[in-house]
NUNUKE-569541 format. One record per residue (C-alpha): residue in three letters; x, y, z. Coordinates in nm, 2 decimals, always signed. Each point is the difference from the previous one (the first is absolute). Layout:
// NUNUKE-569541
   drennu       px       py       pz
      ALA        X        Y        Z
...
END
This chain:
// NUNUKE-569541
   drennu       px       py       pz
      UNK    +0.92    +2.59   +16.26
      UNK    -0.01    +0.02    -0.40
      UNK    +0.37    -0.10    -0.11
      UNK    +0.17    +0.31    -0.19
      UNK    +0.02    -0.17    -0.31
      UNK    -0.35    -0.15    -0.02
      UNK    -0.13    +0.35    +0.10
      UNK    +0.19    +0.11    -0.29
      UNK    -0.20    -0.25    -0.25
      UNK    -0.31    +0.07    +0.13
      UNK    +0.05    +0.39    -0.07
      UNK    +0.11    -0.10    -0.31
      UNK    -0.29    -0.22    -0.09
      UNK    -0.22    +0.25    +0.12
      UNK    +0.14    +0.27    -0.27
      UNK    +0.15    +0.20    +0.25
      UNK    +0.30    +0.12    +0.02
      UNK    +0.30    -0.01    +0.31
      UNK    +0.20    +0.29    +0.07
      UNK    +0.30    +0.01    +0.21
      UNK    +0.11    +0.32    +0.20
      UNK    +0.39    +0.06    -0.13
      UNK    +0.18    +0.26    +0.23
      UNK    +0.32    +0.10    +0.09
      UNK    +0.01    -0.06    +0.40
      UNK    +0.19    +0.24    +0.23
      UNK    +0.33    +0.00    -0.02
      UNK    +0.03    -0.28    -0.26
      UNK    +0.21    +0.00    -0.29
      UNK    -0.17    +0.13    -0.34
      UNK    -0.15    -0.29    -0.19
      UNK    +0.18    -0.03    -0.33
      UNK    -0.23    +0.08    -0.29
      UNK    -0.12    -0.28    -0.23
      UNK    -0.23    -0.11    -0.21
      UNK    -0.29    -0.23    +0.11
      UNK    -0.08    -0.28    -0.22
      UNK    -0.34    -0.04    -0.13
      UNK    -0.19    -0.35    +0.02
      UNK    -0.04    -0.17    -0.32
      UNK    -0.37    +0.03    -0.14
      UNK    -0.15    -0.33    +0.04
      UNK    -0.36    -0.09    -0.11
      UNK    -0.18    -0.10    +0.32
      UNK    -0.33    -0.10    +0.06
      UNK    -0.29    +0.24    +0.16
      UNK    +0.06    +0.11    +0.32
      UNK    -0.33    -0.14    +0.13
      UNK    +0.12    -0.33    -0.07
      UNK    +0.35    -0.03    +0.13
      UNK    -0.14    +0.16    +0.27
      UNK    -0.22    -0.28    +0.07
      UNK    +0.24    -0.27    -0.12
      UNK    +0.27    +0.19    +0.24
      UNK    -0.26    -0.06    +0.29
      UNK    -0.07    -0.32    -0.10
      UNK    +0.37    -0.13    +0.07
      UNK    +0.06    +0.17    +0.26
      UNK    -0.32    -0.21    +0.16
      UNK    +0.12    -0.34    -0.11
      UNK    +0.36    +0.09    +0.17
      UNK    -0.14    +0.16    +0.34
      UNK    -0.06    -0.38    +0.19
      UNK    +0.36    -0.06    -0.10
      UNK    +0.16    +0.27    +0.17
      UNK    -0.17    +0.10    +0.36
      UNK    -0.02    +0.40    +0.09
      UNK    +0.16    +0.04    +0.29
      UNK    -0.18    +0.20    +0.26
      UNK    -0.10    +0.33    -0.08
      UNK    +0.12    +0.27    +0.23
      UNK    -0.21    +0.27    +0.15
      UNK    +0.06    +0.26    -0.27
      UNK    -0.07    -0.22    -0.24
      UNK    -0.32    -0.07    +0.12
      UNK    -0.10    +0.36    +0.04
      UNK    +0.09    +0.01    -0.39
      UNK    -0.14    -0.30    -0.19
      UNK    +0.15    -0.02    -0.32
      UNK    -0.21    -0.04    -0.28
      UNK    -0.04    -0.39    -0.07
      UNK    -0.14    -0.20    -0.32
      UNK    -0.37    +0.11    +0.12
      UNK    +0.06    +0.37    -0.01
      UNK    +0.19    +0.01    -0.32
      UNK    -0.26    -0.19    -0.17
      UNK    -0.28    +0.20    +0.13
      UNK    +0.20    +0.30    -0.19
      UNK    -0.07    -0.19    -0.33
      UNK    -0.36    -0.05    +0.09
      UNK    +0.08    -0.34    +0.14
      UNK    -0.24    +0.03    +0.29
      UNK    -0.01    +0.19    +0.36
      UNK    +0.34    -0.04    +0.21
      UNK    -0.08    -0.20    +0.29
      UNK    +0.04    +0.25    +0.25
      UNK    -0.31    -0.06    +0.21
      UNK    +0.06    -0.36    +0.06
      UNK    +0.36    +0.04    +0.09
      UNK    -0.12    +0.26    +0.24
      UNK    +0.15    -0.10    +0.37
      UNK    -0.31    -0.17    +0.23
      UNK    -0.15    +0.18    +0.30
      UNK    +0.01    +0.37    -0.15
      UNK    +0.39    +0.07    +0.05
      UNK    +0.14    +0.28    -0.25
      UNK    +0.32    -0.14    -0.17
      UNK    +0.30    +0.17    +0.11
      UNK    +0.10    +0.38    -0.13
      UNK    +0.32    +0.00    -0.20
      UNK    +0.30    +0.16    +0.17
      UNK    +0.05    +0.36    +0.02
      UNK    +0.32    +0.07    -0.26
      UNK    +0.25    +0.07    +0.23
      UNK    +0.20    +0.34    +0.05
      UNK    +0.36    +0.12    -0.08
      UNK    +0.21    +0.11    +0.37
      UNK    +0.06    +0.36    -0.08
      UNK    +0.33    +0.18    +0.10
      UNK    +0.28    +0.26    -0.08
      UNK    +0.37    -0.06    +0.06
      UNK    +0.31    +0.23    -0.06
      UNK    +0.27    -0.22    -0.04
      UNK    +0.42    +0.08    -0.02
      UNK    +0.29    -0.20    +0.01
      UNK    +0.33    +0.11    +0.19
      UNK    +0.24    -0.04    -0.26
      UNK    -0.18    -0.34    -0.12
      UNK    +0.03    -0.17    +0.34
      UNK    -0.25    +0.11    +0.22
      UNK    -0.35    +0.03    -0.08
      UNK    -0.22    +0.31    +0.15
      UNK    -0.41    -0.01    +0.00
      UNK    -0.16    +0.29    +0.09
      UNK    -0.37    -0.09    +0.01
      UNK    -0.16    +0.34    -0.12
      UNK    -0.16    +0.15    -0.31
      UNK    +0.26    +0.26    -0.06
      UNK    +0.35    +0.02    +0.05
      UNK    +0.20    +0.13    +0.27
      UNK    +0.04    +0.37    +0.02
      UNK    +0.30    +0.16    +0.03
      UNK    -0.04    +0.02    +0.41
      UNK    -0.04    -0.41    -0.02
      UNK    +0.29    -0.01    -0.24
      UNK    +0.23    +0.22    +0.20
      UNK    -0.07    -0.23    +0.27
      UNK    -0.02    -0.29    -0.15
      UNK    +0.39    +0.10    -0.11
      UNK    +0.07    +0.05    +0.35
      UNK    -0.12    -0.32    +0.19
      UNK    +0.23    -0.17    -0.24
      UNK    +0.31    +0.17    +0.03
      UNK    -0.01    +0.03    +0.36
      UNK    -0.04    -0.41    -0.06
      UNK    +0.30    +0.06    -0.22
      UNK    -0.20    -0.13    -0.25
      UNK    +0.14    +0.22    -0.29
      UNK    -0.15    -0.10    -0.36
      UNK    +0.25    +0.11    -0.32
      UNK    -0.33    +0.08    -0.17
      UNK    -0.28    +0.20    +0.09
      UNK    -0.29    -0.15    +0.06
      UNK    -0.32    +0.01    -0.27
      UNK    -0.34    -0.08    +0.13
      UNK    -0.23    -0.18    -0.25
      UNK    -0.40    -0.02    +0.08
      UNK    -0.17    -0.33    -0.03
      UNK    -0.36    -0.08    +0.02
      UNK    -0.16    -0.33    -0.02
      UNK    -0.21    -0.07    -0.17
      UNK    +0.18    +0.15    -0.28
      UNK    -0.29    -0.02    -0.23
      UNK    -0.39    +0.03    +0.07
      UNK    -0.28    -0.19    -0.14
      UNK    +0.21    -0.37    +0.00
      UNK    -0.18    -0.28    +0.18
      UNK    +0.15    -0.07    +0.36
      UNK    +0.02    -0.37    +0.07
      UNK    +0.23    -0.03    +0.26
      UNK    +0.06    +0.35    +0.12
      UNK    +0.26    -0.05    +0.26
      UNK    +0.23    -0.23    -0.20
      UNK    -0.03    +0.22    -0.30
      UNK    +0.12    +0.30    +0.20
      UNK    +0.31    -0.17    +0.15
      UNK    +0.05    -0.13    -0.39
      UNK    -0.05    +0.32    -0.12
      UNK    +0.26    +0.19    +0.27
      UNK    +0.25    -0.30    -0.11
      UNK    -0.02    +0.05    -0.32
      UNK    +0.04    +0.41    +0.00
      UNK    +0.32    -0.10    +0.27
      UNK    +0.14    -0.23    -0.26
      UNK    -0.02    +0.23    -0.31
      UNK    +0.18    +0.22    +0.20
      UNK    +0.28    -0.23    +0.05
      UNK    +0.09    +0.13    -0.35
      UNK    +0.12    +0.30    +0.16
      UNK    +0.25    -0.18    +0.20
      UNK    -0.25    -0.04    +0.33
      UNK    +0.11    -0.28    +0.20
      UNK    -0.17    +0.02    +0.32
      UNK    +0.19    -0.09    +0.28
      UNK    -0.25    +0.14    +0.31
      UNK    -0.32    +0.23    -0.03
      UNK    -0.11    +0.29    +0.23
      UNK    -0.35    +0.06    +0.05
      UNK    -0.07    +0.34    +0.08
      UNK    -0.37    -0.01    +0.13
      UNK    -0.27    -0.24    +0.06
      UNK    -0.30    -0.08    -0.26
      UNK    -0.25    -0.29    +0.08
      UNK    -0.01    -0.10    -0.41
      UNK    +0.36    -0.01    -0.03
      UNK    +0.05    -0.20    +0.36
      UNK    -0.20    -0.26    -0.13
      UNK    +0.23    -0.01    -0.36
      UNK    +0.36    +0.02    +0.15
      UNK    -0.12    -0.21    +0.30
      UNK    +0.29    +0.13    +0.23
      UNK    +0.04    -0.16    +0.33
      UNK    +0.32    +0.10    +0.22
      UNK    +0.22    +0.11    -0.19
      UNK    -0.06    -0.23    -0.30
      UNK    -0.20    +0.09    -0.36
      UNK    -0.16    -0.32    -0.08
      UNK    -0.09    +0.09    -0.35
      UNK    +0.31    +0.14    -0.11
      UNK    +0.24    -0.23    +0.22
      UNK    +0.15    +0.31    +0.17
      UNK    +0.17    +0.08    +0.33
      UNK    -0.25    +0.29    +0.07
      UNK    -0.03    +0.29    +0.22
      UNK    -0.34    +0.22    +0.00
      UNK    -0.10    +0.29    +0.24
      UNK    -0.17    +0.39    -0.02
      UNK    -0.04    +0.17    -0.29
      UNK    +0.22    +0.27    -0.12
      UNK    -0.28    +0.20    +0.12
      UNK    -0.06    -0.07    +0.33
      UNK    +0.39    -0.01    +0.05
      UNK    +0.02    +0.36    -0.10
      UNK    -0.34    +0.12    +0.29
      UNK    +0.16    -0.24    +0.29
      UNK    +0.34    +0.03    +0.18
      UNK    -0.12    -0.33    +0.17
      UNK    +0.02    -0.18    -0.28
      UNK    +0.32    +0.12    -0.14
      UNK    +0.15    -0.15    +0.34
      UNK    -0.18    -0.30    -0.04
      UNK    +0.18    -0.06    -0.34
      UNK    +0.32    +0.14    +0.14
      UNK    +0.14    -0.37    +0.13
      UNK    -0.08    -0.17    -0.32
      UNK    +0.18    +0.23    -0.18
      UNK    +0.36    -0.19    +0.09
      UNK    -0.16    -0.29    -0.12
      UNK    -0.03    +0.14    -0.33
      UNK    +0.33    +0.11    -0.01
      UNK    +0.20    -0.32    +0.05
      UNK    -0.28    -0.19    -0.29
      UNK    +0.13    +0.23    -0.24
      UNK    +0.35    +0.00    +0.12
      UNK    +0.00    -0.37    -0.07
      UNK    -0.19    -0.05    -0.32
      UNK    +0.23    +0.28    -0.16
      UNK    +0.29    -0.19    +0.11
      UNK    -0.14    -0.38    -0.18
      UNK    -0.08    +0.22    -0.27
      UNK    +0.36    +0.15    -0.07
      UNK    +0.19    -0.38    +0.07
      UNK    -0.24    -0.16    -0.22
      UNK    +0.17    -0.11    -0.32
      UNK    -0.08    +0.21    -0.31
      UNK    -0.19    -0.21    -0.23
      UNK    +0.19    -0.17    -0.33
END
């Protein structure tokens, strides 16, 4: 591939000019304004000829420094080499027909751009400590809420706060390329979890109220362990299927006590830890 800043001069050479894409990304700081300094004017020659004199040392340098071996993508998508560039300046057809591959094969397609994972959490925090996902687009209603509030304090899990749903979606904005899709949705969930932290969210444990294929893959939670967030973790039915099915409310029932003595205990190291100086 064309290094960036020898791409650069041959755009440059060729009168044209390269534009970067400036943005603010989700939930990034704002970018402080400044001004951008302008180049110094400089008398250069034509661009036909440093185009050609550009192409001329990159040619003397190439036996010096093998390629290494191109990759499949890359050979789907040949960039454009000496003999194309000068066949834009009327230097002659590019060489395409005899770099064609022998015995009829097409070259390979370039790869599909890949596709953002898609999915909707509503996320709380008990009182900063323990972290609840609801995966669902809206959030809960005052039947899940009411018993929501009542599976935890028959857990004698009682918050001082009351709890405030926020909705995230990933991805957060449409129409950005995807390169990776599932690391930049665990990056992106990290990042919304740690601006939060503002707030005074300290997860201790999460709750997973209901099951989403997407979001399985993200957290990655096997037993009773969030890999992605590093979290002792408990997930079961959703608010609503806890509120159709008496089964599953005496499913839950045992676990309950478990909760109970968890947030016993991490109350009690919060109120002997030392008060910061």
């Amino acid at each position: 591939m064309t290094p960036e800043p020898q791409r650069r001069q041959y755009l440059e050479a060729m009168g044209l000019t390269s534009w970067e894409a400036r943005y603010r990304l989700p939930n990034a700081r704002p970018t402080p304004a400044c001004d951008w300094q302008r180049p110094e004017p400089v008398a250069v020659e034509a661009p036909g000829e440093r185009l050609h004199a550009l192409l001329d040392e990159a040619a003397r340098e190439a036996p010096a420094r093998p390629s290494p071996e191109p990759t499949a993508r890359e050979r789907g998508q040949r960039p454009a080499g000496p003999g194309k560039a000068r066949a834009l300046l009327g230097g002659g057809a590019p060489p395409d027909a005899a770099e064609a591959p022998a015995g009829g094969e097409a070259p390979e397609r370039p790869a599909e751009p890949a596709e953002a994972l898609r999915f909707t959490l509503q996320v709380a925090c008990l009182d900063g400590r323990w972290l609840l996902l609801l995966p669902r687009e809206r959030q809960p209603d005052t039947t899940g809420q009411r018993l929501l509030a009542n599976l935890l304090q028959a857990a004698g899990v009682l918050p001082e706060r009351p709890l405030d749903f926020e909705t995230f979606q990933w991805p957060q904005m449409e129409g950005l390329p995807v390169d990776a899709p599932l690391e930049e949705a665990r990056q992106g969930l990290q990042a919304f979890l740690e601006g939060r932290r503002r707030r005074g969210w300290a997860p201790e444990r999460l709750l997973l109220f209901g099951h989403d294929a997407t979001l399985a893959t993200v957290l990655t939670v096997e037993g009773e362990h969030c890999a992605l967030l590093d979290l002792p973790a408990w997930q079961g039915p959703s608010l609503d299927e806890l509120a159709g099915s008496a089964e599953a409310k005496r499913a839950l029932w045992p676990r309950l006590a478990g909760w109970r003595e968890a947030w016993r205990d991490s109350s009690e190291d919060d109120d002997a830890a030392p008060a910061g100086g």
